[in-house]
Structure formats: structure tokens, C-alpha cells
C-alpha positions in Angstrom: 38.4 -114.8 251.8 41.3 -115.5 254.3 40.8 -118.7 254.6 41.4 -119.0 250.8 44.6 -116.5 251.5 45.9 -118.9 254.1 45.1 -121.9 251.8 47.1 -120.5 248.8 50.1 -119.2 251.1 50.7 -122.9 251.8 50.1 -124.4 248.7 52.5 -122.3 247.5 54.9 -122.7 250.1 54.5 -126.4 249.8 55.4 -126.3 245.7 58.7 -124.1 246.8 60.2 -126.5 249.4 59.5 -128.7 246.5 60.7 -127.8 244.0 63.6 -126.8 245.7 64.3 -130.1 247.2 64.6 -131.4 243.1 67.0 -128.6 242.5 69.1 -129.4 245.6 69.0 -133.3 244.6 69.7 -133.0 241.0 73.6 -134.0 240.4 76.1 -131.2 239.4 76.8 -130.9 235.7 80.1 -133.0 234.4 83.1 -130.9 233.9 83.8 -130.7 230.4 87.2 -132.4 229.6 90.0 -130.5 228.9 91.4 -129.6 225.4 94.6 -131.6 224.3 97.0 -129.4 223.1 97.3 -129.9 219.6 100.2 -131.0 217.9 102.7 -129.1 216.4 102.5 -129.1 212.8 106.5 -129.8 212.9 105.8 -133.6 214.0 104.0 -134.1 211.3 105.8 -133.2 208.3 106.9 -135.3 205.9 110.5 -135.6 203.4 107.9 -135.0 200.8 106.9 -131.5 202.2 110.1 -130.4 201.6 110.5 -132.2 197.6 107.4 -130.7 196.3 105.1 -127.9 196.4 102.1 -129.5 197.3 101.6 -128.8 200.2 104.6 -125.6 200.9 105.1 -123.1 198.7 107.5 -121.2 200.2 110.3 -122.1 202.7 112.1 -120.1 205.2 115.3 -120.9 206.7 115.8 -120.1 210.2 119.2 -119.8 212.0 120.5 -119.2 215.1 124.1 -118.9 216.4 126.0 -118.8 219.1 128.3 -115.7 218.5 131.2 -116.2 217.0 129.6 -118.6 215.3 127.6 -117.4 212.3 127.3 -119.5 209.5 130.2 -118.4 206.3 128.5 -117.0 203.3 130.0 -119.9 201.1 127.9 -122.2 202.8 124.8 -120.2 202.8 125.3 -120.4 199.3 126.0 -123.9 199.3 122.5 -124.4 200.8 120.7 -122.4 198.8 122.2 -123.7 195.8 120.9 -127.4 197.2 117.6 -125.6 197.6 117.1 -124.4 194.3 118.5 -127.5 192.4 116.1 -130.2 194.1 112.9 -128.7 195.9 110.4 -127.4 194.6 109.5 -123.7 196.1 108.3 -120.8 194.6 110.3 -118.2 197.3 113.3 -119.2 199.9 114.4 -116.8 202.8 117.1 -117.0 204.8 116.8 -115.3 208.6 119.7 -115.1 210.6 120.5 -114.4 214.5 122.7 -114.3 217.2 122.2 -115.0 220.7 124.6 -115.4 224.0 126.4 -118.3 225.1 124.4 -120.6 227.3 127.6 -121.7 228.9 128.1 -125.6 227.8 130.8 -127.0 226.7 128.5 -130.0 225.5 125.6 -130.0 223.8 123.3 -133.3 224.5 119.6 -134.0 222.4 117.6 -132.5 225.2 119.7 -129.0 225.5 119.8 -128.6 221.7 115.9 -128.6 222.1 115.7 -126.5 224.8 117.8 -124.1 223.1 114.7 -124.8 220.0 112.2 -124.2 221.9 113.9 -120.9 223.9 114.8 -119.3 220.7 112.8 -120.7 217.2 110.4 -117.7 216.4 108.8 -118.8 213.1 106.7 -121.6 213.3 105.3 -123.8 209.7 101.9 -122.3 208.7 99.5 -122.5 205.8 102.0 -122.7 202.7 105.5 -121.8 204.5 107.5 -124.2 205.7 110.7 -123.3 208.3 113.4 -124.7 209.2 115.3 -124.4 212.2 119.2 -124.4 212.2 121.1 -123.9 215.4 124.7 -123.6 215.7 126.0 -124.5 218.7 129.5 -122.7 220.0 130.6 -126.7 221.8 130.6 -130.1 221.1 127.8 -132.9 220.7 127.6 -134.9 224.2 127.5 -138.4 222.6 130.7 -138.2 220.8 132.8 -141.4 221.0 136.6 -141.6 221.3 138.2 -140.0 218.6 135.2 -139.8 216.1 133.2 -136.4 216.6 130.1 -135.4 215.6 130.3 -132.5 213.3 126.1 -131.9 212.8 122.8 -133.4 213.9 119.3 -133.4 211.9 117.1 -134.6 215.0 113.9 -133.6 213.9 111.7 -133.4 210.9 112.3 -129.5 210.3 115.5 -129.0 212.9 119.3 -129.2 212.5 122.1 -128.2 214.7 125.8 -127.9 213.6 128.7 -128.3 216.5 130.2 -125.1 215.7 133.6 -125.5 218.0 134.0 -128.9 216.7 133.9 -127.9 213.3 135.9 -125.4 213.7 138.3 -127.9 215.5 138.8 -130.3 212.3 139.1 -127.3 209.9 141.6 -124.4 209.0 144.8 -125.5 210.3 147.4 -127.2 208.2 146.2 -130.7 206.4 142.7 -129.7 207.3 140.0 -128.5 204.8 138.8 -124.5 205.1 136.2 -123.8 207.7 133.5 -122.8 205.1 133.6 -126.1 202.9 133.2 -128.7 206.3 130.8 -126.3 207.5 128.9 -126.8 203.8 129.6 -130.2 203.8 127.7 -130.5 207.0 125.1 -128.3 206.5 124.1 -129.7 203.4 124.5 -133.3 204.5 122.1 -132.6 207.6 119.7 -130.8 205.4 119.2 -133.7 203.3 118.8 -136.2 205.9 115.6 -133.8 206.0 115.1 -134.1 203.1 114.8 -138.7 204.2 118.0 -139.9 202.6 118.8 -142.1 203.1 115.6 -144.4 203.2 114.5 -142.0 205.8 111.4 -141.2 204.7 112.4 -141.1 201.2 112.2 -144.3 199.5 115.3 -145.7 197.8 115.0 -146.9 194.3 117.8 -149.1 194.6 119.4 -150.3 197.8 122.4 -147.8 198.4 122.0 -147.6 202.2 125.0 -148.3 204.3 124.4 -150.9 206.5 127.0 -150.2 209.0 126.2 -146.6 209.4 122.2 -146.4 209.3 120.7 -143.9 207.1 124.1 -142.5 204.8 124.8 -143.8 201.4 127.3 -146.2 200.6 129.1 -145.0 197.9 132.1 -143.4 199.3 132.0 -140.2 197.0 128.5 -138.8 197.7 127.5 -136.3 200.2 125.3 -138.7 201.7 128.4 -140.6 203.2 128.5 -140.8 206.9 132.0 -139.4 207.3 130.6 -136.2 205.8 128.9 -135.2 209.5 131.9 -137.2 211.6 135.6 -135.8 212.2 136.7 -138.5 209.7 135.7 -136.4 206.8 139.7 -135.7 206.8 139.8 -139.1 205.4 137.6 -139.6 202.9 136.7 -136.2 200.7 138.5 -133.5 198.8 139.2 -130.7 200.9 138.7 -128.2 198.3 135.4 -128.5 197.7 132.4 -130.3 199.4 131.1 -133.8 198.1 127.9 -133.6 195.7 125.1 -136.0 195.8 125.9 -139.0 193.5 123.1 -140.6 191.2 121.3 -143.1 193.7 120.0 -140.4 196.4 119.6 -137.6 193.3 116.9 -140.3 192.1 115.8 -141.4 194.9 115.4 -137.2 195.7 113.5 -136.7 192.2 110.8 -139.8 192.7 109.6 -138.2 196.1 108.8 -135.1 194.6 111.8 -133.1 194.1 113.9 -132.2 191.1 
């Protein structure tokens, strides 16, 4: 009977080391490969997003200012009056904040996306889409020689206006009011959100100034590149801001719009 004992004590001992020599030889599991962050759905949206209601339902309107520099009411309105006469949304909001100074007299690509990222809160979702509107209280660091930029649409849903330069070119004597550049602008940068021109919305017949990349030629239309430049002075009304002329309202209306 102990010799049956002993026998089974080292048969089983024998099965352990060996099985725990396979263990101990078998090659660690493969670490599973990290996520990739996903994209934001900002990079993906589309001129047509904004036109129709396919996809977005509802849009908010985001903006952030430097203070002293909140947007007038006249060109809130302005906006919303753009808003309501070409997209197609069933509810528009309007948010507004101020936050400090961040202390630079210029304001280059990659600051006005810090500033974005630091201080956008809502993000597009489900059937809302945002935009983001910054207004900066300096000037745009590419400017060149005497012709200043007045606004910037550098993204598919974000827009920043050069608050002090605006302000610079407007009030004073021979200059147009504060509120109808700063509508001119704002409008003009929403629409090149909007992909006029032949940025990202087709153009039904060529009206695209060749000089001046994605504005419209004719002269008159909001869609003119002085409308976002210091030479506005020379080329509009200052009473009033410039309208969208036929060409881009068609080109507008065949990507979904009004």
C-alpha cells in the first residue's frame, strides 16, 4: 500500500513539473493595440450640413470675446437674418461669452486654435450643429503691408473676427460704423462656411475670382474679397453691408439651402 503511495506521489509530481514547464514556455499574450482617438465630428462636416436639414436640424451659434469686444446687436442680427433666409434649420441659438485677454497683440492660425480648443464648450452632436466664433481683441499675424485682415473662417465650423483691427478701419470720419464692417465680416466669414465660393459648394457658373481664391468676382456681392480686407473702404457702401448677388444665392440654393 505504500509502495502504491510513493508511486502516485511521483507520478503526480512528475505531471506538475510538467505541466508547469508548458505554462512557463507558452509566449505571453499580444497587447491589444491601442484605440485611435476618433475624429472629431467638426473635420468632417460638410457646406451641405449647414444648407439643409438632412443631417442638422438645429444650429447653435457659439461666441467668444475678448472683453471689450462683444459682438454689436446689429450684426447679430445681420447673422441671423443670413441664417434664416438660406439654411435650412428648424431652431437657431445664439450663446455668448467673455473671457480675459490672453495678452497678444497678434493673433497667428495656431493661437486662434488654441484659444478654440481652451474655450469652445459645445461640441456638434446627433442633430445640432455649432459653430464657433471667436473675436479676438488684436490683429491677424499674416497681415501684409497696408492690407489687414478683418476675419478668418479656418475651419469647417470655426471663425474668428480681428476685433482691434476692425475696430481700426471703422467709426472715425470717412470710415463706415463699427457694427456694419463688423456685419460685413461676420457674414462674409460665415458663408465661406457655408463653401462660397467653390469651397465646397459648387458653382453653377464660374464667378470665382481668380486673383483672390475663393471670393466672388462681381465687385458688389458680399462674397467680394475686400469685404474681410481693410480695403473694404474702397469698394462698398458704408451705410449698409453688401448682400449676396445672384451667382453665390444659386449656387447657395443648389447645395441644399434656400
Amino acid at each position: 500500500m505504500i509502495t502504491r503511495i510513493r508511486t502516485f506521489l511521483r507520478l503526480a509530481l512528475l505531471v506538475g513539473a510538467f505541466v508547469g514547464c508548458t505554462e512557463h514556455t507558452q509566449p505571453d499574450p499580444q497587447p491589444e493595440e491601442p484605440e485611435e482617438p476618433e475624429e472629431p465630428i467638426e473635420n468632417s462636416i460638410q457646406p451641405a450640413d449647414f444648407l439643409s436639414e438632412e443631417k442638422y436640424t438645429q444650429l447653435i451659434v457659439e461666441i467668444v470675446y475678448i472683453e471689450g469686444y462683444e459682438p454689436t446687436n446689429t450684426s447679430k442680427y445681420h447673422l441671423l437674418s443670413l441664417i434664416d433666409s438660406r439654411l435650412h434649420k428648424k431652431g437657431v441659438q445664439i450663446f455668448a461669452k467673455s473671457i480675459l485677454s490672453p495678452g497678444e497683440d497678434d493673433f497667428s492660425l495656431e493661437t486662434l486654435k488654441i484659444m478654440e480648443e481652451a474655450y469652445r464648450t459645445n461640441e456638434t452632436s446627433e442633430q445640432t450643429l455649432v459653430v464657433w466664433i471667436f473675436v479676438a481683441d488684436g490683429h491677424y499675424s499674416g497681415n501684409k503691408d497696408d492690407n489687414k485682415i478683418l476675419g478668418l473662417a479656418y475651419g469647417p465650423t470655426s471663425i474668428a473676427l480681428f476685433g482691434k483691427t476692425i475696430k481700426d478701419y471703422s467709426g472715425g470720419l470717412n470710415q463706415p460704423t463699427t457694427a456694419v464692417l463688423e456685419s460685413t465680416v461676420l457674414m462674409h466669414e460665415f458663408c465661406h462656411l457655408l463653401g462660397l465660393v467653390n469651397n465646397g459648394t459648387p458653382m453653377i457658373t464660374n464667378h470665382q475670382d481668380a486673383t483672390h481664391g475663393h471670393h466672388c468676382s462681381n465687385q458688389d456681392c458680399l462674397m467680394y474679397y475686400a469685404a474681410e480686407t481693410s480695403q473694404f473702404l474702397g469698394h462698398f457702401l458704408w451705410n449698409t453691408p453688401p448682400s449676396l448677388k445672384d451667382q453665390c444665392l444659386q449656387d447657395l440654393k443648389n447645395n441644399g439651402g434656400k
